[in-house]
ModelCIF file with pLDDT and N, C-alpha, C, O atoms, coordinates in Angstrom:
data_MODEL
#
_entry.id   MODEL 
#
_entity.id                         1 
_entity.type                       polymer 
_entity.pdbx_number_of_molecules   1 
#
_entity_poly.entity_id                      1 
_entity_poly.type                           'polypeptide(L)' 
_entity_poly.nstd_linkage                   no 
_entity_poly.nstd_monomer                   no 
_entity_poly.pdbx_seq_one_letter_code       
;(UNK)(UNK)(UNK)(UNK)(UNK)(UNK)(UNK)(UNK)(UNK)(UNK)(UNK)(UNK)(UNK)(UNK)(UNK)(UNK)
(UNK)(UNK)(UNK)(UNK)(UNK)(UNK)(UNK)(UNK)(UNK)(UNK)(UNK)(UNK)(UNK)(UNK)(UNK)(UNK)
(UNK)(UNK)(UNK)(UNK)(UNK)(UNK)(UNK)(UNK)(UNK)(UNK)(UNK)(UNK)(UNK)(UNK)(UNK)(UNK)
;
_entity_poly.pdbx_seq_one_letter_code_can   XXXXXXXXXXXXXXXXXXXXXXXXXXXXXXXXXXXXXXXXXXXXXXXX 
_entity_poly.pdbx_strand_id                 A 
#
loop_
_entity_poly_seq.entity_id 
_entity_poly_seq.num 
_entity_poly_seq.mon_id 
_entity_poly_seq.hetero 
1 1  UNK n 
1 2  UNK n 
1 3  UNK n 
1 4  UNK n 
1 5  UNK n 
1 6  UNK n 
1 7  UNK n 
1 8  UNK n 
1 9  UNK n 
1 10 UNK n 
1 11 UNK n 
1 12 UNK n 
1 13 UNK n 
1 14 UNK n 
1 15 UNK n 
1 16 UNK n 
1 17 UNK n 
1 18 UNK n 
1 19 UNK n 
1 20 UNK n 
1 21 UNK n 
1 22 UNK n 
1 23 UNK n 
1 24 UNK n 
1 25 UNK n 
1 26 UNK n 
1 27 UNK n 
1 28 UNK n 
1 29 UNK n 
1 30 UNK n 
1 31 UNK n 
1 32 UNK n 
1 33 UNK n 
1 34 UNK n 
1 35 UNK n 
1 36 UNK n 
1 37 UNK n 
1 38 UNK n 
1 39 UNK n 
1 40 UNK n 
1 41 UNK n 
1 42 UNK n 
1 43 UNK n 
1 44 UNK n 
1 45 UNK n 
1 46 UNK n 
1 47 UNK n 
1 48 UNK n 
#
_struct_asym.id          A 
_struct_asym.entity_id   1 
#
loop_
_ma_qa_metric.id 
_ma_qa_metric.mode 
_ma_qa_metric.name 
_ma_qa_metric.software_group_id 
_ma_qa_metric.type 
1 global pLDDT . pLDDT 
2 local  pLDDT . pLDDT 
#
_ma_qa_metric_global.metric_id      1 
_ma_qa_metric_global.metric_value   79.29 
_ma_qa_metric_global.model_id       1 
_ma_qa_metric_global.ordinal_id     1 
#
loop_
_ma_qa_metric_local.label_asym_id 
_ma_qa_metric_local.label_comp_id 
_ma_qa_metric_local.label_seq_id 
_ma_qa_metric_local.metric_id 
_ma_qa_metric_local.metric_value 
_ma_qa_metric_local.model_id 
_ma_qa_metric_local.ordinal_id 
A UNK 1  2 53.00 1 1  
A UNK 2  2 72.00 1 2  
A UNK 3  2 88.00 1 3  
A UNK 4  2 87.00 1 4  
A UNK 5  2 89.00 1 5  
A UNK 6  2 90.00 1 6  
A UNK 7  2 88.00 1 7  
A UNK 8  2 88.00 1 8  
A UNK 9  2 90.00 1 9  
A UNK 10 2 89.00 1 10 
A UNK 11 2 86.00 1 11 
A UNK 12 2 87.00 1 12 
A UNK 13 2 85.00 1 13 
A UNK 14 2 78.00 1 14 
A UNK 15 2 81.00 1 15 
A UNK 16 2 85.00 1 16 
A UNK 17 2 80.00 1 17 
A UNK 18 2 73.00 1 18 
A UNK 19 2 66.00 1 19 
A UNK 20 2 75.00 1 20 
A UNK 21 2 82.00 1 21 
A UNK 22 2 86.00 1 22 
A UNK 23 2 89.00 1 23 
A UNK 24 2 91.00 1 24 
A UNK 25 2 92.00 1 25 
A UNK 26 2 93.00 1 26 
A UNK 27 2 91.00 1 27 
A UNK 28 2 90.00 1 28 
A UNK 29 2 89.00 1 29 
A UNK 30 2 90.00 1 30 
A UNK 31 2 92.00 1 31 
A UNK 32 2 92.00 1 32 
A UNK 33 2 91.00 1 33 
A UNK 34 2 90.00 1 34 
A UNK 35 2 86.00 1 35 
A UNK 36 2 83.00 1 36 
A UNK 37 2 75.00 1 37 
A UNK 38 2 70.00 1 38 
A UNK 39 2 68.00 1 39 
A UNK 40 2 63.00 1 40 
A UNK 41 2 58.00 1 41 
A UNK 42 2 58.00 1 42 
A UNK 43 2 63.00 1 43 
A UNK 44 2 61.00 1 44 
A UNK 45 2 58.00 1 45 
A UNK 46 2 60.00 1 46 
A UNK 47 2 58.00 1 47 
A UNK 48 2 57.00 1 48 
#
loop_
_atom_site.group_PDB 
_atom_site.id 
_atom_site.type_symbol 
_atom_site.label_atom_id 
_atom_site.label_alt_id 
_atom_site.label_comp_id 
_atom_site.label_asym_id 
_atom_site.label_entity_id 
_atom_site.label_seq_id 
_atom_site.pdbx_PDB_ins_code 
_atom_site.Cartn_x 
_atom_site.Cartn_y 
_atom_site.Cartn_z 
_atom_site.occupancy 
_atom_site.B_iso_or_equiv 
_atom_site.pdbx_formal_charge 
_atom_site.auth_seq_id 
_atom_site.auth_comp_id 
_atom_site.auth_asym_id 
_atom_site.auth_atom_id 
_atom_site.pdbx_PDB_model_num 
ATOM 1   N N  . UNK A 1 1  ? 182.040 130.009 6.208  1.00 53.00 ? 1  UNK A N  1 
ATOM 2   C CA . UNK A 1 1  ? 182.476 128.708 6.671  1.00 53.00 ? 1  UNK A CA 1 
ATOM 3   C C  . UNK A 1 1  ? 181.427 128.195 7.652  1.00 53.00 ? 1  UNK A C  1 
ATOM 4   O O  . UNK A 1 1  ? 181.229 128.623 8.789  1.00 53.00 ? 1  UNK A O  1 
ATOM 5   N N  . UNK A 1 2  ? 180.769 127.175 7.003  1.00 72.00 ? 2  UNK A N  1 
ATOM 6   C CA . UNK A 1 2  ? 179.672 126.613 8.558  1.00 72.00 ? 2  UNK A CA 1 
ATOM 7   C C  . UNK A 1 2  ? 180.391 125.095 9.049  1.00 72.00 ? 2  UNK A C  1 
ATOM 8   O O  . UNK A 1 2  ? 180.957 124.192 8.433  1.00 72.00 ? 2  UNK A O  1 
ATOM 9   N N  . UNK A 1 3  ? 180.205 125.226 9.829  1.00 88.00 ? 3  UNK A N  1 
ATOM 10  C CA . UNK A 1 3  ? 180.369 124.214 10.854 1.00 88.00 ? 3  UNK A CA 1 
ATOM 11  C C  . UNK A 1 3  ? 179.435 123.183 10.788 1.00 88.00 ? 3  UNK A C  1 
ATOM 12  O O  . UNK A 1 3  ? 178.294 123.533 10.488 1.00 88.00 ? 3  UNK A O  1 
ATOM 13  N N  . UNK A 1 4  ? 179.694 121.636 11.055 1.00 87.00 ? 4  UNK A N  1 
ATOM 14  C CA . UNK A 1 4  ? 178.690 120.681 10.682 1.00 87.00 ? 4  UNK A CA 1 
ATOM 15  C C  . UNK A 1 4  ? 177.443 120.446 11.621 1.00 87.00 ? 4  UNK A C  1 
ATOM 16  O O  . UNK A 1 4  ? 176.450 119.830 11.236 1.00 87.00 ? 4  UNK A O  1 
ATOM 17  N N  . UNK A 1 5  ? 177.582 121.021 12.969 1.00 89.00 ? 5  UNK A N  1 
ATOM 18  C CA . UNK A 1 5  ? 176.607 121.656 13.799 1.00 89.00 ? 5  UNK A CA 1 
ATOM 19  C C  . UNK A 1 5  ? 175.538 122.262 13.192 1.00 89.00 ? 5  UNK A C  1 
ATOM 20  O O  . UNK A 1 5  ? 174.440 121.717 13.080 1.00 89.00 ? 5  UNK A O  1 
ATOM 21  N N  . UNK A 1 6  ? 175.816 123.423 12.772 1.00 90.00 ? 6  UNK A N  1 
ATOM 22  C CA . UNK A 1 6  ? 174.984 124.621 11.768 1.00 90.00 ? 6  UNK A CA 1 
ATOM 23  C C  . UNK A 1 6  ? 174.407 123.781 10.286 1.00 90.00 ? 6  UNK A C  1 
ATOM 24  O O  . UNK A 1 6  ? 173.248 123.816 9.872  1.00 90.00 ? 6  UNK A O  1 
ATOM 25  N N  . UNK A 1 7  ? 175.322 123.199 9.785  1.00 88.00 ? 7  UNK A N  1 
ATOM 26  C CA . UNK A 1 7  ? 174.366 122.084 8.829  1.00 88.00 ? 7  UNK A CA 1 
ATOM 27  C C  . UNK A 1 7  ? 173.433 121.344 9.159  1.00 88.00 ? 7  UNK A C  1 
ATOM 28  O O  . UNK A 1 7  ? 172.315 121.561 8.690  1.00 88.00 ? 7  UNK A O  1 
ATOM 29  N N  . UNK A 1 8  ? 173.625 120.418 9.936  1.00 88.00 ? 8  UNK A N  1 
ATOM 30  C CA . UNK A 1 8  ? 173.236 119.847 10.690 1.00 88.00 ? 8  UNK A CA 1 
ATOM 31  C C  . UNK A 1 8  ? 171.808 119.924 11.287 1.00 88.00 ? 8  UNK A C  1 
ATOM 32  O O  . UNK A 1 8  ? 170.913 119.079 11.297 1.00 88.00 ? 8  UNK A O  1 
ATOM 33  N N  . UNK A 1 9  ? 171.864 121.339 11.840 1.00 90.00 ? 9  UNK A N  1 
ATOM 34  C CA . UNK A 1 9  ? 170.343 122.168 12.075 1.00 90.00 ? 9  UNK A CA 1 
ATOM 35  C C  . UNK A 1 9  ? 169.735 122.534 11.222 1.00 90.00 ? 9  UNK A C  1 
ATOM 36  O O  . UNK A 1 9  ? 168.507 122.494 11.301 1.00 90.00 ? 9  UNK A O  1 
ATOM 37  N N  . UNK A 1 10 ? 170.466 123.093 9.935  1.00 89.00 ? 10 UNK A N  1 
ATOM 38  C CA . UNK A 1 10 ? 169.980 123.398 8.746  1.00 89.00 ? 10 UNK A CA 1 
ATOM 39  C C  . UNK A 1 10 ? 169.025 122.083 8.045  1.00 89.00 ? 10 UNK A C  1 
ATOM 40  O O  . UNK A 1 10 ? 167.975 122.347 7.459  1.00 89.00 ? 10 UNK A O  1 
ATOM 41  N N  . UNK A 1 11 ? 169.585 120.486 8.199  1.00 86.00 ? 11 UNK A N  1 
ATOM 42  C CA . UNK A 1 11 ? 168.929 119.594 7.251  1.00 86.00 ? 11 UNK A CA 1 
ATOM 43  C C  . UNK A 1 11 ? 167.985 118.978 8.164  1.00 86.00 ? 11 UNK A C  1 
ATOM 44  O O  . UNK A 1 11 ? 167.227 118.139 7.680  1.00 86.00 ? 11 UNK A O  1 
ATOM 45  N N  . UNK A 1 12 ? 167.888 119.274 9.528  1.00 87.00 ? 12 UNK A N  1 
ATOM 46  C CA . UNK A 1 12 ? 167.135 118.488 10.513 1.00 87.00 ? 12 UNK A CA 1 
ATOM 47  C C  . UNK A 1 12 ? 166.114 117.560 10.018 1.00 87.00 ? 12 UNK A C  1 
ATOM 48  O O  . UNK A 1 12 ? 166.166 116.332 10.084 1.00 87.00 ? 12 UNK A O  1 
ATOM 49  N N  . UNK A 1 13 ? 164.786 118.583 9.302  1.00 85.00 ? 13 UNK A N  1 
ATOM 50  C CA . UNK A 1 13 ? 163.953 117.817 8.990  1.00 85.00 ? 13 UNK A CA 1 
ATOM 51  C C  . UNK A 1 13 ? 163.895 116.929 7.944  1.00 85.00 ? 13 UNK A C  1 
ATOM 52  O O  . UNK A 1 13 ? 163.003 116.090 8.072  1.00 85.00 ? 13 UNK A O  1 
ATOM 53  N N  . UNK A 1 14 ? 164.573 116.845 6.933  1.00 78.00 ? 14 UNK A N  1 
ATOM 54  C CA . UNK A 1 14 ? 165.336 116.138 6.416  1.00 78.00 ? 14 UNK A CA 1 
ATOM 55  C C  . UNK A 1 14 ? 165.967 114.813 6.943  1.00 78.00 ? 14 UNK A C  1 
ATOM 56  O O  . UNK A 1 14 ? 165.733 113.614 6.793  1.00 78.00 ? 14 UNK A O  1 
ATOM 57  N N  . UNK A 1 15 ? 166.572 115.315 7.400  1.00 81.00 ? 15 UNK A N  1 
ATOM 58  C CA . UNK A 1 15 ? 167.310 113.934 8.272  1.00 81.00 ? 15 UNK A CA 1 
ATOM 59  C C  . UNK A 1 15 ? 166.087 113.169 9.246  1.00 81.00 ? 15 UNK A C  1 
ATOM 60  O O  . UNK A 1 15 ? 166.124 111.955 9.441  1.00 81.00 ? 15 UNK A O  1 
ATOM 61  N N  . UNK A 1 16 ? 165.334 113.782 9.648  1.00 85.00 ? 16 UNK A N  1 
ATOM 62  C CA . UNK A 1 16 ? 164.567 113.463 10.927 1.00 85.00 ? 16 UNK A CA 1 
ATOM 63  C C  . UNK A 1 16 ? 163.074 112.790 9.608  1.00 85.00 ? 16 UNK A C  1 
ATOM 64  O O  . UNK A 1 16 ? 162.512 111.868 10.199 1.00 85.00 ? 16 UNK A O  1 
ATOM 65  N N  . UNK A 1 17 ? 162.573 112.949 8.541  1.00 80.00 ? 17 UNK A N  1 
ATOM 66  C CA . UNK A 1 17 ? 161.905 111.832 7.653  1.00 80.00 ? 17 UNK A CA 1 
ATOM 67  C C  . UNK A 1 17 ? 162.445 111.004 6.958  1.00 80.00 ? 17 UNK A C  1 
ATOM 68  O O  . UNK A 1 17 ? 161.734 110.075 6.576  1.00 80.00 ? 17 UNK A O  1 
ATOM 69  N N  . UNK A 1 18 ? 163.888 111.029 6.539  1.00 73.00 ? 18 UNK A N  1 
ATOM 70  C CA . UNK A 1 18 ? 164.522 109.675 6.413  1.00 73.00 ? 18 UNK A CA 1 
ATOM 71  C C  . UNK A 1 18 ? 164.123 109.358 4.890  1.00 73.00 ? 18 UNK A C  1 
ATOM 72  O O  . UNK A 1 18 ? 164.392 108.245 4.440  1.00 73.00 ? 18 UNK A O  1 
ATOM 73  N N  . UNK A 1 19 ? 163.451 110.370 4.046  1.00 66.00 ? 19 UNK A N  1 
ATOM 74  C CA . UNK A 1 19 ? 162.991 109.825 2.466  1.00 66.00 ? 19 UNK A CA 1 
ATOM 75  C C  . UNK A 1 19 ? 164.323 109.905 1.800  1.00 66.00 ? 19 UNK A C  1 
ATOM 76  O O  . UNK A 1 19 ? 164.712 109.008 1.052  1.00 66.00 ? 19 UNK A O  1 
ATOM 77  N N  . UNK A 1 20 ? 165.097 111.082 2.091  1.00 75.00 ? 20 UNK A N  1 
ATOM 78  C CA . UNK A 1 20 ? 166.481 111.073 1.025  1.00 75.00 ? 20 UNK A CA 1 
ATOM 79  C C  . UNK A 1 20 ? 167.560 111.221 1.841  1.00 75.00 ? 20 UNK A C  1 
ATOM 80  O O  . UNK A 1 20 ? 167.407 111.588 3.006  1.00 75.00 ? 20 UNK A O  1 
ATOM 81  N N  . UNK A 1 21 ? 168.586 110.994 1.400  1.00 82.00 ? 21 UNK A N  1 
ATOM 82  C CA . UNK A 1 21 ? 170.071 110.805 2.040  1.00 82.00 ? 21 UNK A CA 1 
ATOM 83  C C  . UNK A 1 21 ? 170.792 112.206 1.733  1.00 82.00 ? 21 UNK A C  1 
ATOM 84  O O  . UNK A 1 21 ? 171.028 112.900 0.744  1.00 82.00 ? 21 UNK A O  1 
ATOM 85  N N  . UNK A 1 22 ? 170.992 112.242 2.988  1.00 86.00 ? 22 UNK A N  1 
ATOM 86  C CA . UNK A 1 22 ? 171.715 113.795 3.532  1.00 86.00 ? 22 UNK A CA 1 
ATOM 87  C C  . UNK A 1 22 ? 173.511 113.886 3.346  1.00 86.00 ? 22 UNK A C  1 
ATOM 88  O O  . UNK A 1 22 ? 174.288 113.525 4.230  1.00 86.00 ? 22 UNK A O  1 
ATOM 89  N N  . UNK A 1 23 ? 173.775 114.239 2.504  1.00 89.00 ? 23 UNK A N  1 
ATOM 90  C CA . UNK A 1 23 ? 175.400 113.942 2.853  1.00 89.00 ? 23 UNK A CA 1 
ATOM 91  C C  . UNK A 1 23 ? 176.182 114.809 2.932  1.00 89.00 ? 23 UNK A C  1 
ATOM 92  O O  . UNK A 1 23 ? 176.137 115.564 1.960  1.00 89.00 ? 23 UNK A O  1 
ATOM 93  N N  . UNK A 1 24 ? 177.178 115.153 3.950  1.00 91.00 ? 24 UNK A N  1 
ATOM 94  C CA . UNK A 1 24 ? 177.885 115.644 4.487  1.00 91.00 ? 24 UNK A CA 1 
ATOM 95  C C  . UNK A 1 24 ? 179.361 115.149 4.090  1.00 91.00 ? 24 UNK A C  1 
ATOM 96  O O  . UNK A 1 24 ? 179.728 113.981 4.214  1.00 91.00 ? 24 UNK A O  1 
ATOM 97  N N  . UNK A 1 25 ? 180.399 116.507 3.446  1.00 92.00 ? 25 UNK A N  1 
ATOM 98  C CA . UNK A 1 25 ? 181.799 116.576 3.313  1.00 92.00 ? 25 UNK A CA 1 
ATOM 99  C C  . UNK A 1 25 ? 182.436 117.958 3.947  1.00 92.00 ? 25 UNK A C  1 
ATOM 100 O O  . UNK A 1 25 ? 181.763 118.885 4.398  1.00 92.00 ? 25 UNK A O  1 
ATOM 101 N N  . UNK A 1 26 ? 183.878 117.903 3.887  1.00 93.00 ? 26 UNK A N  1 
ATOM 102 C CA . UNK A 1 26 ? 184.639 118.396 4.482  1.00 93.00 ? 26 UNK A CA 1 
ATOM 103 C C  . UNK A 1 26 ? 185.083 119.334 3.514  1.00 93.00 ? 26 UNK A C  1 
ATOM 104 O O  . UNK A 1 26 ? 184.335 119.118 2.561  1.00 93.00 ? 26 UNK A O  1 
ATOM 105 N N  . UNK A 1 27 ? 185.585 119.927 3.308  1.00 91.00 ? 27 UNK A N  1 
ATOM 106 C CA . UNK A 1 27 ? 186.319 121.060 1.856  1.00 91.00 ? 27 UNK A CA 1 
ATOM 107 C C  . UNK A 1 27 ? 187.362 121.760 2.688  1.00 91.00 ? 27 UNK A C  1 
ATOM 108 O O  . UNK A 1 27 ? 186.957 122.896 2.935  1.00 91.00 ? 27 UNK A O  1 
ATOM 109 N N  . UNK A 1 28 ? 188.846 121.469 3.351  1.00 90.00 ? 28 UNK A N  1 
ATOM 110 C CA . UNK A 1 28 ? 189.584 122.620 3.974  1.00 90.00 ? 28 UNK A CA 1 
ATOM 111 C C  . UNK A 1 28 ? 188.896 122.426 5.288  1.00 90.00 ? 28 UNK A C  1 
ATOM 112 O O  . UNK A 1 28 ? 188.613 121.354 5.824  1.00 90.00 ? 28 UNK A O  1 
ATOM 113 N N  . UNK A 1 29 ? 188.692 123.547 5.685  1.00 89.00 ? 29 UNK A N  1 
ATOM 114 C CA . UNK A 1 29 ? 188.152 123.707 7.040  1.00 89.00 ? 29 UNK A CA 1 
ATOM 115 C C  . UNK A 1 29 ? 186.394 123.824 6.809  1.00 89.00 ? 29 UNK A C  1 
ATOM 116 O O  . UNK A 1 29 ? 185.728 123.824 7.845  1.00 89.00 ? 29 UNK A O  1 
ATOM 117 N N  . UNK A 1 30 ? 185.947 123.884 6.010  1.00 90.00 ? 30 UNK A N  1 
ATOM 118 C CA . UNK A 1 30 ? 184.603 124.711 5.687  1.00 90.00 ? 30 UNK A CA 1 
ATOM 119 C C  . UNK A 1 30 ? 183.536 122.935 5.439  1.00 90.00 ? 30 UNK A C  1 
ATOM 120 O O  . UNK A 1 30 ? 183.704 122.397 4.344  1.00 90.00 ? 30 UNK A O  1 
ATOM 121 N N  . UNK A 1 31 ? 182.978 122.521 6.022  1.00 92.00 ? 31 UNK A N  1 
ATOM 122 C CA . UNK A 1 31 ? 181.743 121.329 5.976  1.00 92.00 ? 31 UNK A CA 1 
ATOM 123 C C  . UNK A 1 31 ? 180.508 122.013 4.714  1.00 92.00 ? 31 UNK A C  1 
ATOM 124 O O  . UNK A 1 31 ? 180.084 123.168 4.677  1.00 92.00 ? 31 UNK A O  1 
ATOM 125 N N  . UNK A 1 32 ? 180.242 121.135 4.001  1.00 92.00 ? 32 UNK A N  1 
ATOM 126 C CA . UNK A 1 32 ? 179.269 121.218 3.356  1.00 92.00 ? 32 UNK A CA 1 
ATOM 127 C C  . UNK A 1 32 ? 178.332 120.258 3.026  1.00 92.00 ? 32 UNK A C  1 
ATOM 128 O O  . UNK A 1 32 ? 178.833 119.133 2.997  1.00 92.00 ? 32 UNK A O  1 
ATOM 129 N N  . UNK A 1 33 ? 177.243 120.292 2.786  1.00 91.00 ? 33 UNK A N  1 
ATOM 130 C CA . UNK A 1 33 ? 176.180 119.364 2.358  1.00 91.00 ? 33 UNK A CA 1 
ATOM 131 C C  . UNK A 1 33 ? 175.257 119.395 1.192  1.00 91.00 ? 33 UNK A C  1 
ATOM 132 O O  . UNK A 1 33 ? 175.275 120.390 0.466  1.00 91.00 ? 33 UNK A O  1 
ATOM 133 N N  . UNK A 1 34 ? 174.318 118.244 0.897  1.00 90.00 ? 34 UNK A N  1 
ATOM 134 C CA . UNK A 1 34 ? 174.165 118.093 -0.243 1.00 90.00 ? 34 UNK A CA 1 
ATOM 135 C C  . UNK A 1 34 ? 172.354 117.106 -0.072 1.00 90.00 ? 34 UNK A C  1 
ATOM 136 O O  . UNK A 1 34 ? 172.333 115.950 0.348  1.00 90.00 ? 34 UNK A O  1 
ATOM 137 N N  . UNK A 1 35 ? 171.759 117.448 -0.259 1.00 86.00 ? 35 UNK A N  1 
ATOM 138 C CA . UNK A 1 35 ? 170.644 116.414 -0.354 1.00 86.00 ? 35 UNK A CA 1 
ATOM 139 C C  . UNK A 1 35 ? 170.361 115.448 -1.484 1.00 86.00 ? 35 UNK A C  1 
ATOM 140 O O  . UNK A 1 35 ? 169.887 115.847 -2.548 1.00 86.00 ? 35 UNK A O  1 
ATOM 141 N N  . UNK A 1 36 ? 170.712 113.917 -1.208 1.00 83.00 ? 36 UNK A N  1 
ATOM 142 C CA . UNK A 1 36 ? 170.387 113.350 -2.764 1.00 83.00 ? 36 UNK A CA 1 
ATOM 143 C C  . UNK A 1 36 ? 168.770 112.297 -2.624 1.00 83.00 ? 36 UNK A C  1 
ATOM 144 O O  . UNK A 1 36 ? 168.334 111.564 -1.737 1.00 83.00 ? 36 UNK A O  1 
ATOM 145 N N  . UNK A 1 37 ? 168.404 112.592 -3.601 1.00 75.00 ? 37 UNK A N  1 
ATOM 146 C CA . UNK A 1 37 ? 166.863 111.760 -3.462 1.00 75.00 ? 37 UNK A CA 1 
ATOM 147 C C  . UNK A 1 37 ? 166.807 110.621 -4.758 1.00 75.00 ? 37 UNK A C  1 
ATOM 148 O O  . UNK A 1 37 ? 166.663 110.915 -5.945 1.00 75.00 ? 37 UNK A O  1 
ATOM 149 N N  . UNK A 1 38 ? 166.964 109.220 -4.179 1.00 70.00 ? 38 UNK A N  1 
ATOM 150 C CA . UNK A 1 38 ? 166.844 108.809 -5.123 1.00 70.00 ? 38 UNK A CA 1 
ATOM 151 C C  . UNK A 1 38 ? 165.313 107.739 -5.541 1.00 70.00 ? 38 UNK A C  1 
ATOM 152 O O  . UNK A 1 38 ? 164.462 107.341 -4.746 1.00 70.00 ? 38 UNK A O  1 
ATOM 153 N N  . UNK A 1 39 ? 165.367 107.562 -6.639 1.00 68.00 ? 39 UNK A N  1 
ATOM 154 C CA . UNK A 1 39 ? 164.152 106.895 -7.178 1.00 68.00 ? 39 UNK A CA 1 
ATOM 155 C C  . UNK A 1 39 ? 164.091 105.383 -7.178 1.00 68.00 ? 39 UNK A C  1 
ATOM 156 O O  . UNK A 1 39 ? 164.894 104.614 -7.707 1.00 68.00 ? 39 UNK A O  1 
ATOM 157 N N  . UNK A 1 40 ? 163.010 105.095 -6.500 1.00 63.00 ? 40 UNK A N  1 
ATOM 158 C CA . UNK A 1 40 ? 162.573 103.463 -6.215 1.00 63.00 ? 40 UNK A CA 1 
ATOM 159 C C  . UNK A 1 40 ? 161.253 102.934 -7.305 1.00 63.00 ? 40 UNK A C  1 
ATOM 160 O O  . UNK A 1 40 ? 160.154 103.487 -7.337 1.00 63.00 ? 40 UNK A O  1 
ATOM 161 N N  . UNK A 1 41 ? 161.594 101.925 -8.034 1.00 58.00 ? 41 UNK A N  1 
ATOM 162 C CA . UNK A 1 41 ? 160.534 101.380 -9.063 1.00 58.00 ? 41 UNK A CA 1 
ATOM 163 C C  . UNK A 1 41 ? 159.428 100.786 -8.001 1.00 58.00 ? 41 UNK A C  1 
ATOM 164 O O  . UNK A 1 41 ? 159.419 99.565  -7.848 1.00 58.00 ? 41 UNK A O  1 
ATOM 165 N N  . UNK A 1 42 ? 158.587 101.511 -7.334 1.00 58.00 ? 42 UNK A N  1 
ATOM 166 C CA . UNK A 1 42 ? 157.396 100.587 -6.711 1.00 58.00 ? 42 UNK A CA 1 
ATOM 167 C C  . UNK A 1 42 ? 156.786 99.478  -7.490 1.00 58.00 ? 42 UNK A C  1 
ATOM 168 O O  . UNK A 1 42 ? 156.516 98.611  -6.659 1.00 58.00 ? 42 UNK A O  1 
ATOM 169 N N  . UNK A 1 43 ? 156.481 99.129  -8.521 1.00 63.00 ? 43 UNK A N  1 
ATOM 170 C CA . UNK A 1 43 ? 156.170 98.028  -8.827 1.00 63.00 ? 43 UNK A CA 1 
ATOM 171 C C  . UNK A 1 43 ? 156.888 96.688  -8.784 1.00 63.00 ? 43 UNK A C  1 
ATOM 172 O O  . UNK A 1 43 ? 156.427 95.550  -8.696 1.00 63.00 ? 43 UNK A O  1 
ATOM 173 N N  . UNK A 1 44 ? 158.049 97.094  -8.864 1.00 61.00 ? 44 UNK A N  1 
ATOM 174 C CA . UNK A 1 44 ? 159.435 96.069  -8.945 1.00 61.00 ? 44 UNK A CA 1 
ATOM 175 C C  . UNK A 1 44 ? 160.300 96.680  -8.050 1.00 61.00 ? 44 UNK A C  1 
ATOM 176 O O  . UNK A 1 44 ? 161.084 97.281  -8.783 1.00 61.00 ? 44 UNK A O  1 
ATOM 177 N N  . UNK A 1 45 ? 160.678 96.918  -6.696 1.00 58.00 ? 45 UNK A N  1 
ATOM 178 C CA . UNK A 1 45 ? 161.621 97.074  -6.483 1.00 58.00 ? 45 UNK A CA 1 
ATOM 179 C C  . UNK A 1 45 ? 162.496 96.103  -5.877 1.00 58.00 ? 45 UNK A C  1 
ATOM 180 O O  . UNK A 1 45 ? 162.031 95.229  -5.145 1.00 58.00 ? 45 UNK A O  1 
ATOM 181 N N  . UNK A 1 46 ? 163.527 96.174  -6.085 1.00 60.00 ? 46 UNK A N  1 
ATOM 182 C CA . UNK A 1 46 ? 164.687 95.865  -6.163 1.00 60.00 ? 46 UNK A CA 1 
ATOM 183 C C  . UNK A 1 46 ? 165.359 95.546  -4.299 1.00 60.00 ? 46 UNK A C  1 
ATOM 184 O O  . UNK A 1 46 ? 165.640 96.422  -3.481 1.00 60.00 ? 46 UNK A O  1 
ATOM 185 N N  . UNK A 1 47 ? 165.446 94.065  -4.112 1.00 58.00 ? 47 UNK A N  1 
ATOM 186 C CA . UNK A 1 47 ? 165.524 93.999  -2.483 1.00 58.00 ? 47 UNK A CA 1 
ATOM 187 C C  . UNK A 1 47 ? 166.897 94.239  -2.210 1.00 58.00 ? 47 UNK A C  1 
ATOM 188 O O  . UNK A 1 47 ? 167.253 93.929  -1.073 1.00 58.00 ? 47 UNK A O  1 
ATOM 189 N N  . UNK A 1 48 ? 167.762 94.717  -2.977 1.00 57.00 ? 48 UNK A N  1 
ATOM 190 C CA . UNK A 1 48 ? 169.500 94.546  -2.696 1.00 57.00 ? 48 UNK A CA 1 
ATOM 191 C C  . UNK A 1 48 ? 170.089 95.986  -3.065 1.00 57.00 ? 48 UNK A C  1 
ATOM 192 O O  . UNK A 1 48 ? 171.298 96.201  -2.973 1.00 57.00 ? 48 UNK A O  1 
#
């Protein structure tokens, strides 16, 4: 069971460059996380 503290430290650098979205849920008592990275068309992207 980790605590969202202990995640938390776990995704730091992650969280701290800001390229992909870190997400954090609850399950019972037990926090878990998930890293999602998603893809941007640089030639066209998309302002919305």
């Amino acid at each position: 069971m980790a605590s969202l503290r202990q995640l938390i430290n776990a995704y730091k650098e992650d969280l701290m460059d800001g390229i992909q979205w870190v997400v954090f849920w609850k399950n019972g008592r037990s926090w878990h996380a998930d890293i999602i990275f998603t893809e941007i068309d640089v030639d066209n992207p998309d302002p919305e």
